[in-house]
FIFIDO-479587 format. One line per field, with one value per residue (C-alpha): residue number from 1; x, y, z. Coordinates in steps of 0.5 Angstrom, whole numbers, plus 2048, in hexadecimal, padded with zeros to 3 digits. Example, Ala and Ser with C-alpha at 12.3 -4.5 7.8 and 13.67 -1.06 7.14 Angstrom:
BEGIN
num (1:2)
X (819:81B)
Y (7F7:7FE)
Z (810:80E)
//
This chain:
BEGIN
num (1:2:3:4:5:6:7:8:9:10:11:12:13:14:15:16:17:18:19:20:21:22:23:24:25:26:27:28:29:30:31:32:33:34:35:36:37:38:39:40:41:42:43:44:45:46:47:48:49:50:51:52:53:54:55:56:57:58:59:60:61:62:63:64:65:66:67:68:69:70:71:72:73:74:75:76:77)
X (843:84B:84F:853:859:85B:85F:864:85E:85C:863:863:85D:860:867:862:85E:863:868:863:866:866:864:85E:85F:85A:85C:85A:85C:864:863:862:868:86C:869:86A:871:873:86F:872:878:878:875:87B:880:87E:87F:885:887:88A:886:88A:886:880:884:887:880:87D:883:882:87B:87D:882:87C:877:87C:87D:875:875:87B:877:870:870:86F:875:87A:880)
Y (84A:84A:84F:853:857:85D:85F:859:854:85A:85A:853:853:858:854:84E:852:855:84E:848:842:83A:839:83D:840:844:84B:84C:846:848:84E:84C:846:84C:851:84B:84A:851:850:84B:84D:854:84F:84B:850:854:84E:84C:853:851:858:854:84E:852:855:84E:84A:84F:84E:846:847:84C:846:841:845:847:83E:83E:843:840:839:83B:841:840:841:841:83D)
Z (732:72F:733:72E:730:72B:728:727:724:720:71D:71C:719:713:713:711:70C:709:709:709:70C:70B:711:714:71B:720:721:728:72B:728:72B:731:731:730:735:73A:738:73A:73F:742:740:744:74A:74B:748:74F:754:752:751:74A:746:740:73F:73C:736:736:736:731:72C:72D:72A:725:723:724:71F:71A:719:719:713:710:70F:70F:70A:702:6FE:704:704)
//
């Protein structure tokens, strides 16, 4: 059984309804990147003793994402 973690996948799973991509993706499994990610980030942020990396890995993968949607999303340029 597929563990799935709310409520981040529920709003992926709303943002992919409302705004169909070119290219399918699995809800659950972003969600559970982007939870790892802060995860990580708020791990290493405490052992290097730098709390500012998190704000900045978060703010790398906005930055990531707003470029997938630019190129993935029907009708953008």
């Amino acid at each position: 059984m597929k563990a799935t973690w709310r409520p981040g996948s529920a709003l992926l799973t709303e943002a992919k309804r409302l705004h169909p991509p070119r290219v399918g993706f699995d809800p659950d499994a972003v969600a559970w990147m982007l939870y790892s990610t802060w995860q990580g980030s708020m791990l290493v942020g405490k052992t290097r003793q730098r709390p500012e990396m998190v704000i900045e890995n978060l703010r790398q993968m906005r930055t990531y994402f707003q470029a997938i949607q630019a190129r993935l999303t029907p009708g953008a340029s």
